[in-house]
PyMOL commands that place a pseudoatom at each C-alpha (Angstrom):
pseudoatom trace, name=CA, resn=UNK, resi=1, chain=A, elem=C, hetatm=0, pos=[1.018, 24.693, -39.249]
pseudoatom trace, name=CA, resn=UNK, resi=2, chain=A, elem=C, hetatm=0, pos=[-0.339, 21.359, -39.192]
pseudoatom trace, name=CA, resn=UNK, resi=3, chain=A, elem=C, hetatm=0, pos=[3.113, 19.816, -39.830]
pseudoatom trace, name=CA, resn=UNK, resi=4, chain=A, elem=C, hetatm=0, pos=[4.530, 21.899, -36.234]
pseudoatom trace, name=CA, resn=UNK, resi=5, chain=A, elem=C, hetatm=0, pos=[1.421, 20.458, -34.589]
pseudoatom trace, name=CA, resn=UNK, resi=6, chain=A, elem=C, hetatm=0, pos=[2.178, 16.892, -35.491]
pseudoatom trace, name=CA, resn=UNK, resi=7, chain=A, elem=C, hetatm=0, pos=[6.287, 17.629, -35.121]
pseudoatom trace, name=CA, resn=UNK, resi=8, chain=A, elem=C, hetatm=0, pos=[6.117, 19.074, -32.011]
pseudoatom trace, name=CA, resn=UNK, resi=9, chain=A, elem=C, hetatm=0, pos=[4.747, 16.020, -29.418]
pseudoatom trace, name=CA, resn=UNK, resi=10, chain=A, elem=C, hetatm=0, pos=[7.504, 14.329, -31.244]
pseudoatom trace, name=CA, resn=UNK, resi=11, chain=A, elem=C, hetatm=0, pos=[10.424, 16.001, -30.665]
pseudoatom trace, name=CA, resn=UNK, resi=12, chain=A, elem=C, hetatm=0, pos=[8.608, 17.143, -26.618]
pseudoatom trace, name=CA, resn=UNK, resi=13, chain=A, elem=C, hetatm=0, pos=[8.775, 12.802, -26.556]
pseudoatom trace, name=CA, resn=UNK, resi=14, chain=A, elem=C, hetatm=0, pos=[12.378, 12.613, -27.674]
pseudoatom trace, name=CA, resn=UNK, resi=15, chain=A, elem=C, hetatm=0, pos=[13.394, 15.265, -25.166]
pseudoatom trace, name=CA, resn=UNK, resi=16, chain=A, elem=C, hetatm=0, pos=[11.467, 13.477, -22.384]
pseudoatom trace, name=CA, resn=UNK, resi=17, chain=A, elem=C, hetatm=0, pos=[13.148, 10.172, -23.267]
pseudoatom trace, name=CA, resn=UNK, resi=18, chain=A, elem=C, hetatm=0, pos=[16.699, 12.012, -23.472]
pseudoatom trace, name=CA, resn=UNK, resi=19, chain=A, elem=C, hetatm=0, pos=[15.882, 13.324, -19.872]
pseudoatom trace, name=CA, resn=UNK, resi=20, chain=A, elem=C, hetatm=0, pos=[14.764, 9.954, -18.168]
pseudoatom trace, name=CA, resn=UNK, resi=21, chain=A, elem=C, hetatm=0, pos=[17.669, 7.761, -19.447]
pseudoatom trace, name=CA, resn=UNK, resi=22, chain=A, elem=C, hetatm=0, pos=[20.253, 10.572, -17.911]
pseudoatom trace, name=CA, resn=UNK, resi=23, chain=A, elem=C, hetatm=0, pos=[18.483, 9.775, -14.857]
pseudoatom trace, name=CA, resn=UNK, resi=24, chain=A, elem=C, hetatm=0, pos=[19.088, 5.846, -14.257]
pseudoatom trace, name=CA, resn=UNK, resi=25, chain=A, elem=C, hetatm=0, pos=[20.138, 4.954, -11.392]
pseudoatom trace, name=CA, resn=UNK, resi=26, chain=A, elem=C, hetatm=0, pos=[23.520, 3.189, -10.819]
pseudoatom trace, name=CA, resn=UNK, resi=27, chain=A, elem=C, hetatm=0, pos=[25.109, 1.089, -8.273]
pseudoatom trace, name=CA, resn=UNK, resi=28, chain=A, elem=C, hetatm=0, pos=[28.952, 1.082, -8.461]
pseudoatom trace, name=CA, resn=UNK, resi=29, chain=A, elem=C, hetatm=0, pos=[29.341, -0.909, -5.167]
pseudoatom trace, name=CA, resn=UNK, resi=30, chain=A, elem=C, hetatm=0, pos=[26.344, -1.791, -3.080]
pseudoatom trace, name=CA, resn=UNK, resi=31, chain=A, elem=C, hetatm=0, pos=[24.746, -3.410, -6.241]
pseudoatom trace, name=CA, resn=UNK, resi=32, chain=A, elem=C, hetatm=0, pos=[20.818, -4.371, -4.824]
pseudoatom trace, name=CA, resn=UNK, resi=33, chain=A, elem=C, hetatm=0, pos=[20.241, -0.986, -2.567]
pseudoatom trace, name=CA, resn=UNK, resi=34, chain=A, elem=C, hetatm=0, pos=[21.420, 2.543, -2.195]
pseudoatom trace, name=CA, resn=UNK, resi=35, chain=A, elem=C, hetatm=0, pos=[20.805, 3.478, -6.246]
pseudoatom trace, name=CA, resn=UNK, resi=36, chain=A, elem=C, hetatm=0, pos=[22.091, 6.991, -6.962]
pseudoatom trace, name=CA, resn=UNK, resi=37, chain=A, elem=C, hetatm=0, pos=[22.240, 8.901, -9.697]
pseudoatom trace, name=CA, resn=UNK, resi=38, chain=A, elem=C, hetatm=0, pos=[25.361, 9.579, -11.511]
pseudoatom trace, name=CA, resn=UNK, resi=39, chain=A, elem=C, hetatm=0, pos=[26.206, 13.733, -11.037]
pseudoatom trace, name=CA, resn=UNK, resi=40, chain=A, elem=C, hetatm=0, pos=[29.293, 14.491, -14.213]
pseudoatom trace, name=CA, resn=UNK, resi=41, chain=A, elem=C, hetatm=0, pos=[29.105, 17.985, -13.460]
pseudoatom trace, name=CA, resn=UNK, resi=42, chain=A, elem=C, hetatm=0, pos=[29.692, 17.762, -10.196]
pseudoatom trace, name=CA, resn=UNK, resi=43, chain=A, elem=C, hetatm=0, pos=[32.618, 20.018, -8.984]
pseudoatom trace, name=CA, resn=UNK, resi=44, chain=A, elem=C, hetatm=0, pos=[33.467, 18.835, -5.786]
pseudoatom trace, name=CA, resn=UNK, resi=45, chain=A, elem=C, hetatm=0, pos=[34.186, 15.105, -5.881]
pseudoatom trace, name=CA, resn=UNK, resi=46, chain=A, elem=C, hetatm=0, pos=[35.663, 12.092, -3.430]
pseudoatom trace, name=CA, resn=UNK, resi=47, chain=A, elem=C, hetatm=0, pos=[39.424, 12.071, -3.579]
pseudoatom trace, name=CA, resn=UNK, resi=48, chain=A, elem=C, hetatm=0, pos=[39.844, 8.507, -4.965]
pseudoatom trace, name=CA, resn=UNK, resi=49, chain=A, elem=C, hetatm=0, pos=[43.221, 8.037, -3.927]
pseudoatom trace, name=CA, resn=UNK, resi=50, chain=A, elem=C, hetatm=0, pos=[42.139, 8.884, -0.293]
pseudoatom trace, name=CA, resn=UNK, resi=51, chain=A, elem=C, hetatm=0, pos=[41.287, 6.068, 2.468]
pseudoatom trace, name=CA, resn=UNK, resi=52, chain=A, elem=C, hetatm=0, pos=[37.781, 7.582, 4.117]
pseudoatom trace, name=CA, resn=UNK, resi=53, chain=A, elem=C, hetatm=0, pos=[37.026, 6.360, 7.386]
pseudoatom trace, name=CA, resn=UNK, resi=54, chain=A, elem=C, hetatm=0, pos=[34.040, 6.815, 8.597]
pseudoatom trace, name=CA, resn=UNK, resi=55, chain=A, elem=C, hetatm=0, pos=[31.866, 5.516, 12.121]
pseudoatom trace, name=CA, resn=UNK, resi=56, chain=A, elem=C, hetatm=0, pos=[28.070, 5.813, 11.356]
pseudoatom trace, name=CA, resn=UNK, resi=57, chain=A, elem=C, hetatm=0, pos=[25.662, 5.983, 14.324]
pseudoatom trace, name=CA, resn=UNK, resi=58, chain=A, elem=C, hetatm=0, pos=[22.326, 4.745, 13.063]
pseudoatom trace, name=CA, resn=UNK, resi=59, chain=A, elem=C, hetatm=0, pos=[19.467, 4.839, 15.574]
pseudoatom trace, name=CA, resn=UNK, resi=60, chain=A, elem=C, hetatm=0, pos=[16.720, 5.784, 12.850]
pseudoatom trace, name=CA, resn=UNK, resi=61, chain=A, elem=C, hetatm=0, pos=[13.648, 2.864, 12.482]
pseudoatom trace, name=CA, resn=UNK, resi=62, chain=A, elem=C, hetatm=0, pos=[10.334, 2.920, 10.963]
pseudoatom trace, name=CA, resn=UNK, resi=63, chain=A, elem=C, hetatm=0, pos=[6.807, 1.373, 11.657]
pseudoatom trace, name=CA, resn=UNK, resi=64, chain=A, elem=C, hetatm=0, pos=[7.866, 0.076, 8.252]
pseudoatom trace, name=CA, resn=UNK, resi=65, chain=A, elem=C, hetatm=0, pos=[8.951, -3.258, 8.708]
pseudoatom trace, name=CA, resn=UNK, resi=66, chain=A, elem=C, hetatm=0, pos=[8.505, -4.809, 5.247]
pseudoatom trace, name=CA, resn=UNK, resi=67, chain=A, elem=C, hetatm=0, pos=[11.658, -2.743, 3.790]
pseudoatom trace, name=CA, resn=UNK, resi=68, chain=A, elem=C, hetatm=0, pos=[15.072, -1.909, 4.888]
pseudoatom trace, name=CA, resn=UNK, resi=69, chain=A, elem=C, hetatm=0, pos=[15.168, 1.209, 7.182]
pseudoatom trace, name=CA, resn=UNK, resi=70, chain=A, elem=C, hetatm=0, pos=[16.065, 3.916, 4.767]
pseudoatom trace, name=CA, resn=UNK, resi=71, chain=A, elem=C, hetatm=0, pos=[19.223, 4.948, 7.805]
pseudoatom trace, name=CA, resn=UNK, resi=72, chain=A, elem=C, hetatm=0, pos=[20.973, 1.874, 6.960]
pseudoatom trace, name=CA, resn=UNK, resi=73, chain=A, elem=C, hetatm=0, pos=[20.191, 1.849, 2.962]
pseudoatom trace, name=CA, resn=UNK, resi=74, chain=A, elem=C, hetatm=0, pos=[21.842, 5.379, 3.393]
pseudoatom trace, name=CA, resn=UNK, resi=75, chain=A, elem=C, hetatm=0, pos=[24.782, 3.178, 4.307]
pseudoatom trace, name=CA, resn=UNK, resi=76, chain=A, elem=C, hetatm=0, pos=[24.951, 1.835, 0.677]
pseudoatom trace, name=CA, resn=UNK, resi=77, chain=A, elem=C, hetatm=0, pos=[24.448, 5.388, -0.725]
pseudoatom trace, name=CA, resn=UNK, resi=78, chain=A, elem=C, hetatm=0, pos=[27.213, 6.633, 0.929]
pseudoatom trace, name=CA, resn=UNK, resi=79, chain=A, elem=C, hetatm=0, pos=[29.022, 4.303, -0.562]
pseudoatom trace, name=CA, resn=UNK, resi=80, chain=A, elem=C, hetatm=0, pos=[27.905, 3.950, -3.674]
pseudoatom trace, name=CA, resn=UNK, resi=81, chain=A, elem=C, hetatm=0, pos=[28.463, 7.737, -3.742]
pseudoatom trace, name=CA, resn=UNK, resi=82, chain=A, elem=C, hetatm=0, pos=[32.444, 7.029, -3.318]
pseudoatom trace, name=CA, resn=UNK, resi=83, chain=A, elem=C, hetatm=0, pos=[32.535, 4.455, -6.359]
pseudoatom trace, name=CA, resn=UNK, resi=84, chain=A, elem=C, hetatm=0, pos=[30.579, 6.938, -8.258]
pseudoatom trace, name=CA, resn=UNK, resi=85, chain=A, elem=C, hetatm=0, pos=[33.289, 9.203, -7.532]
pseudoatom trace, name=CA, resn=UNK, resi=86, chain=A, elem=C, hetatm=0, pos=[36.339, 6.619, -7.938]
pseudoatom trace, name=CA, resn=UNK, resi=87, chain=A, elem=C, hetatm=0, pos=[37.121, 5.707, -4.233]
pseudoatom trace, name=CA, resn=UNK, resi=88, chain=A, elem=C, hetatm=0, pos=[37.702, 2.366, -3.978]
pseudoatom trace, name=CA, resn=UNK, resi=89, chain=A, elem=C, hetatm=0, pos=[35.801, -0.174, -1.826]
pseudoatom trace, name=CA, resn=UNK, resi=90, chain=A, elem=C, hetatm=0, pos=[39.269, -1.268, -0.004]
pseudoatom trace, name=CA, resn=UNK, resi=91, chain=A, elem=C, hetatm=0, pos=[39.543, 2.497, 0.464]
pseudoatom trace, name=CA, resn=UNK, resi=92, chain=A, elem=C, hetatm=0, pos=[36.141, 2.746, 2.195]
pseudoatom trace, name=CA, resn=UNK, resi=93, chain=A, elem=C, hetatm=0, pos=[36.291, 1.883, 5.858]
pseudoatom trace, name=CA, resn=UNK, resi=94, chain=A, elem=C, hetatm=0, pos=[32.803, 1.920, 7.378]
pseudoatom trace, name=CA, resn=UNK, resi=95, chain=A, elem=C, hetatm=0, pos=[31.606, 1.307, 10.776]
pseudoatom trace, name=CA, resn=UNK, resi=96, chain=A, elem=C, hetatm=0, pos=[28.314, 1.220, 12.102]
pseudoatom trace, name=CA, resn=UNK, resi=97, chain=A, elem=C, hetatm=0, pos=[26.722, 1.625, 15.431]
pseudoatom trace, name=CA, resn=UNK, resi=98, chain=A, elem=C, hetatm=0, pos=[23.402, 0.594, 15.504]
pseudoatom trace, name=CA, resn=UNK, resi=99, chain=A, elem=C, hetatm=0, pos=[21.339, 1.600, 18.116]
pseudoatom trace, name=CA, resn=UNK, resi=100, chain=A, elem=C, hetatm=0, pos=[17.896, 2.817, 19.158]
pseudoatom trace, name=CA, resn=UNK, resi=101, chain=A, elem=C, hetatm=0, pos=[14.943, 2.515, 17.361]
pseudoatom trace, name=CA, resn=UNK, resi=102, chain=A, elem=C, hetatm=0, pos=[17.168, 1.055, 14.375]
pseudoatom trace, name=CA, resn=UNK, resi=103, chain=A, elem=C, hetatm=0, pos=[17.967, -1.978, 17.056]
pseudoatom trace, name=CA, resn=UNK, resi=104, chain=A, elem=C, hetatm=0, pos=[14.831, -3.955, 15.698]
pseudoatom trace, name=CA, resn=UNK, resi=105, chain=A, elem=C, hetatm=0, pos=[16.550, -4.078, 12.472]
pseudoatom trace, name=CA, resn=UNK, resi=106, chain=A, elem=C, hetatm=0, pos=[19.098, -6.581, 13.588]
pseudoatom trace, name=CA, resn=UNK, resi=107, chain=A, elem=C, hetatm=0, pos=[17.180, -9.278, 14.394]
pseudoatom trace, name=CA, resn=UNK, resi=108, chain=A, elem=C, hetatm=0, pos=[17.627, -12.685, 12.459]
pseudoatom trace, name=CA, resn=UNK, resi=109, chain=A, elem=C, hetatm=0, pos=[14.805, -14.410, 10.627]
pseudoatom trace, name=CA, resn=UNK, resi=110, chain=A, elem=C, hetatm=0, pos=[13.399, -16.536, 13.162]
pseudoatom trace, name=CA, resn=UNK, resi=111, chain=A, elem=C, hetatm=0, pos=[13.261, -13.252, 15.915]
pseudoatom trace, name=CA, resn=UNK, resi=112, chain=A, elem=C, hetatm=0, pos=[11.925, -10.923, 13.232]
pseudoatom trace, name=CA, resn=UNK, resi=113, chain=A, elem=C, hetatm=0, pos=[9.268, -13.383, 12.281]
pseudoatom trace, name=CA, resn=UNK, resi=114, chain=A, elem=C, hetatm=0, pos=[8.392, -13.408, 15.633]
pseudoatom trace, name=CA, resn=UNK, resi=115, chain=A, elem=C, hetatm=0, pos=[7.873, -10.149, 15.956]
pseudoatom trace, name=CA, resn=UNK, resi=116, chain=A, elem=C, hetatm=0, pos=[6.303, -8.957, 12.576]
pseudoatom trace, name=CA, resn=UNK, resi=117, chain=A, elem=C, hetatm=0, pos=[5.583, -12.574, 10.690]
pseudoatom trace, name=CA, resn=UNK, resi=118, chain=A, elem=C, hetatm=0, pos=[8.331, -11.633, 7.583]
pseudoatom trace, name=CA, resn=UNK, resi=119, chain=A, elem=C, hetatm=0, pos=[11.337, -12.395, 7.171]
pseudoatom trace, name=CA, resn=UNK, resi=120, chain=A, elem=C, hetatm=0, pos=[14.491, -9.676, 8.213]
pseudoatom trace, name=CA, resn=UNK, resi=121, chain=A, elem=C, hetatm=0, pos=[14.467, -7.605, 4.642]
pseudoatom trace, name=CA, resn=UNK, resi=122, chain=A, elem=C, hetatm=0, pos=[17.551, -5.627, 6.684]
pseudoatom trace, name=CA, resn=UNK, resi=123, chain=A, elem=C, hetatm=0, pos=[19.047, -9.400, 6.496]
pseudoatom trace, name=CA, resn=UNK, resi=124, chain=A, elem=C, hetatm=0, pos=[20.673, -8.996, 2.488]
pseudoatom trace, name=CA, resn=UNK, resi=125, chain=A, elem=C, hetatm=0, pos=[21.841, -5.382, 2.701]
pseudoatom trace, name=CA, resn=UNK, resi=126, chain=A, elem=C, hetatm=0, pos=[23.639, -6.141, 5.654]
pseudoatom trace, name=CA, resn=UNK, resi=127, chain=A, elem=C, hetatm=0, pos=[25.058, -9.224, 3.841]
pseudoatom trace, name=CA, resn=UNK, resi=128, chain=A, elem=C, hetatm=0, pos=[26.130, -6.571, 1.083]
pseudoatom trace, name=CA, resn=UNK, resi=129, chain=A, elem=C, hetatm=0, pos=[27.307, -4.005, 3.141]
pseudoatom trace, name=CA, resn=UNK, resi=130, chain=A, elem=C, hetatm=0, pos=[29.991, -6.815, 5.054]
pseudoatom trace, name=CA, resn=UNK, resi=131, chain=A, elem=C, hetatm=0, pos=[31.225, -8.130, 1.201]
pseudoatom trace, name=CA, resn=UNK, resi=132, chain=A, elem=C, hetatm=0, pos=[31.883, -4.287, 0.775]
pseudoatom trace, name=CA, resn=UNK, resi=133, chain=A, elem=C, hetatm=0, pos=[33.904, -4.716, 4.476]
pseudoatom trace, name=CA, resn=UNK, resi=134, chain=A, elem=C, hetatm=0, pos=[31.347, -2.537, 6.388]
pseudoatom trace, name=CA, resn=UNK, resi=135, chain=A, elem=C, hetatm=0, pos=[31.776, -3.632, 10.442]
pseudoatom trace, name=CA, resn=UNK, resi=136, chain=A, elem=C, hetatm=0, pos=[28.029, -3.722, 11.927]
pseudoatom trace, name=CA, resn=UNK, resi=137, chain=A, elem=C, hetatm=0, pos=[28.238, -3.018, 15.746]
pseudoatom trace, name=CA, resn=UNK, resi=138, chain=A, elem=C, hetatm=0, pos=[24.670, -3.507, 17.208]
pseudoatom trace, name=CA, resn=UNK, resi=139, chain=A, elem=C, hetatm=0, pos=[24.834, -1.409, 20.720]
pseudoatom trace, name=CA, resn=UNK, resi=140, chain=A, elem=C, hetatm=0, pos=[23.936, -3.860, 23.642]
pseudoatom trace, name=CA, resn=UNK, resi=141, chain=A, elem=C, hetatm=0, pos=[22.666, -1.199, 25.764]
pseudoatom trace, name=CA, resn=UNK, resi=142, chain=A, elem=C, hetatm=0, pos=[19.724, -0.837, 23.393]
pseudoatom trace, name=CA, resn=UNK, resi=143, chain=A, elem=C, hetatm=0, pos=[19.539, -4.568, 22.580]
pseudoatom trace, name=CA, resn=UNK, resi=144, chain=A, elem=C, hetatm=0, pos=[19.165, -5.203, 26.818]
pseudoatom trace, name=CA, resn=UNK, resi=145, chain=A, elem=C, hetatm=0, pos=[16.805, -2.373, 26.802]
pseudoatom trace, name=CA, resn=UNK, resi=146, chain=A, elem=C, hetatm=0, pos=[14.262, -4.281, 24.419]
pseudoatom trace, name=CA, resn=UNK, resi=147, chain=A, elem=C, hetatm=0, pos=[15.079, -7.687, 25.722]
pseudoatom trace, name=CA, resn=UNK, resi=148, chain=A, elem=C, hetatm=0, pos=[16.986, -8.547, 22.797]
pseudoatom trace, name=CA, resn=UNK, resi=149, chain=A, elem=C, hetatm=0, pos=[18.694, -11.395, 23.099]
pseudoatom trace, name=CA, resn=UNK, resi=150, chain=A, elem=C, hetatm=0, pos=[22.163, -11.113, 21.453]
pseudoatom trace, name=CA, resn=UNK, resi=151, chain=A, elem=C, hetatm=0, pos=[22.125, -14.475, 20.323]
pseudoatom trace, name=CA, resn=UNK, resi=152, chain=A, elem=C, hetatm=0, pos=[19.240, -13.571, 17.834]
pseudoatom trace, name=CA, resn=UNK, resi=153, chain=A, elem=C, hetatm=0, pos=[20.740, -11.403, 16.094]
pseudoatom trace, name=CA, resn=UNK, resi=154, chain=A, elem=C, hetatm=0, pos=[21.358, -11.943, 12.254]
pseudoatom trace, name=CA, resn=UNK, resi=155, chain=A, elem=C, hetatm=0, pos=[24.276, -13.164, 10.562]
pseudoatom trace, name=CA, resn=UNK, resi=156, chain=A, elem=C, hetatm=0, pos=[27.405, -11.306, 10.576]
pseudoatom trace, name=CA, resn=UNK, resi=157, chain=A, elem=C, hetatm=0, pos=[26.645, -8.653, 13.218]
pseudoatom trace, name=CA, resn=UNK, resi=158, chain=A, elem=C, hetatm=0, pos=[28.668, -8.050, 16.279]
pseudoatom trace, name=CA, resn=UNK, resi=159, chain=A, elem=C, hetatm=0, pos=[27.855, -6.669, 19.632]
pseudoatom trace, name=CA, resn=UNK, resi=160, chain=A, elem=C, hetatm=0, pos=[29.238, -3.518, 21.423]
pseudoatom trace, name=CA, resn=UNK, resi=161, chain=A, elem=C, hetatm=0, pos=[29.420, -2.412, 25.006]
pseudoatom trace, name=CA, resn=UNK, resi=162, chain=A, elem=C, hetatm=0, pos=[27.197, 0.693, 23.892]
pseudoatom trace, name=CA, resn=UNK, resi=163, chain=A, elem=C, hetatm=0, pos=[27.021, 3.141, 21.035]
pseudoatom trace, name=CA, resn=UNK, resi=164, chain=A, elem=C, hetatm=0, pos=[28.430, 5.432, 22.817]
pseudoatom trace, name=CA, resn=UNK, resi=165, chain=A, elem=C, hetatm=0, pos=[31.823, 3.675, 23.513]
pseudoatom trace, name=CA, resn=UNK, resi=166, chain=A, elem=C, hetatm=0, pos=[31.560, 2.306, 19.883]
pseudoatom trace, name=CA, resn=UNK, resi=167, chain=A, elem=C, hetatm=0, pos=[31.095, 6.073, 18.397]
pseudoatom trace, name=CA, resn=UNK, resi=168, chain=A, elem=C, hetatm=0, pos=[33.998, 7.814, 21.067]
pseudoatom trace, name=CA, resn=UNK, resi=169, chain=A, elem=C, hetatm=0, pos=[36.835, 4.789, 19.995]
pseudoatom trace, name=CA, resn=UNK, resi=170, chain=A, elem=C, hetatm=0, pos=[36.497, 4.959, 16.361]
pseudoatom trace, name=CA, resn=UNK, resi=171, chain=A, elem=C, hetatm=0, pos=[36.851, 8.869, 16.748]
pseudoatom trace, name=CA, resn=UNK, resi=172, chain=A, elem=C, hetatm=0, pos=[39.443, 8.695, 18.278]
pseudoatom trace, name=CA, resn=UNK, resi=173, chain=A, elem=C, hetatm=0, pos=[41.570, 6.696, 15.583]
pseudoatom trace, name=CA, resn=UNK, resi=174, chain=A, elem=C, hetatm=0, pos=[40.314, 9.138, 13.266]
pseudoatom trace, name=CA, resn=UNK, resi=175, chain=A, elem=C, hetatm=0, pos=[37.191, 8.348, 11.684]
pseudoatom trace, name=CA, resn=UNK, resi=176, chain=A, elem=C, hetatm=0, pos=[35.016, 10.957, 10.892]
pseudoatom trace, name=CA, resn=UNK, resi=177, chain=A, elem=C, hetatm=0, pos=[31.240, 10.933, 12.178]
pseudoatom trace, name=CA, resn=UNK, resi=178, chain=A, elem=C, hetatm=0, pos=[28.018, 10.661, 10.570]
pseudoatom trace, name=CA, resn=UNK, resi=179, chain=A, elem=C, hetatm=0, pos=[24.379, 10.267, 12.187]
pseudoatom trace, name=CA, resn=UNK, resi=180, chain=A, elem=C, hetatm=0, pos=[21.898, 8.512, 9.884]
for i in range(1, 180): cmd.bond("trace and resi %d" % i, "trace and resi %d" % (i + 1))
show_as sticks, trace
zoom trace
C-alpha cells in the first residue's frame, strides 16, 4: 500500500507534465503575438490551397495602454490560426480598418508618449502584421474626431476617408467581414 502511495504522485506528475507540454503555444506566422494552441483533432480546418480575404473592422481599445489592444493581437491569431492550418501567408490577404476607440492605438512614439508617457507597444505588432502583408487603414473620421493629427501616426499605417467606405469597398471585391 505504501508502494501505491509513493507511485501514485508520480505517475499524477507525469500525467500533468504530458498535459502542459500538449498545450504550448505556437506561432506559425505572427511569431511575437497572437500564440495559439495547436488543435490535431480538429475536423474542420482552413483550406490551404484557398486565398482568404478578409477586411477587419477594429474599433475595440482599452484603458490598458501598456499592451497591445487584444482586437488587433486577434489580428495575429487569425492568422496564426491559417498557418496552423496550412494557409499560406501569400494566401492571407488582410485588411484592417481601424477606427473608434482602437484609433489611440495608432499613434507613433513621440504622440503616444505624449499622451500616456510609454512608448506605442501597438508599434511592433503592427510592424509584424505588414511583413505578413496585412494593409492597416486608420479611419480619418475617427482620427479628426480626437484631433489626431495624421501625420503622427506610426510607421507603416495609411489613412482612409472613413471606416465605413474602407469596410463597404473591400466587400465589395469580395472580402469577407470580421468585427474585432
Amino acid at each position: 500500500m505504501i508502494r501505491i502511495k509513493l507511485i501514485l504522485p508520480v505517475i499524477i506528475f507525469l500525467f500533468a507534465v504530458n498535459a502542459i507540454e500538449a498545450q504550448e503555444m505556437v506561432n506559425p506566422i505572427i511569431k511575437s503575438y497572437g500564440g495559439i494552441f495547436d488543435a490535431p483533432h480538429a475536423t474542420e480546418k482552413p483550406d490551404p490551397n484557398m486565398e482568404y480575404k478578409v477586411i477587419i473592422d477594429v474599433a475595440t481599445g482599452s484603458s490598458k495602454v501598456d499592451d497591445p489592444f487584444y482586437s488587433i493581437s486577434n489580428v495575429a491569431r487569425l492568422l496564426n490560426l491559417h498557418g496552423m492550418g496550412g494557409v499560406k501567408k501569400e494566401n492571407m490577404k488582410v485588411v484592417l480598418a481601424i477606427h473608434g476607440g482602437a484609433v489611440w492605438s495608432v499613434l507613433n512614439n513621440e504622440k503616444y508618449n505624449e499622451k500616456y508617457g510609454i512608448d506605442n507597444p501597438h508599434i511592433p505588432l503592427f510592424k509584424e502584421l505588414q511583413e505578413a502583408g496585412v494593409k492597416i487603414f486608420v479611419c480619418s473620421q475617427s482620427m479628426m474626431g480626437r484631433n489626431i493629427d495624421h501625420t503622427k501616426l506610426a510607421p507603416g499605417l495609411e489613412t482612409a476617408t472613413s471606416m465605413l467606405t474602407t469596410m463597404t469597398t473591400y466587400q465589395l471585391k469580395g472580402y469577407a467581414a470580421l468585427k474585432f
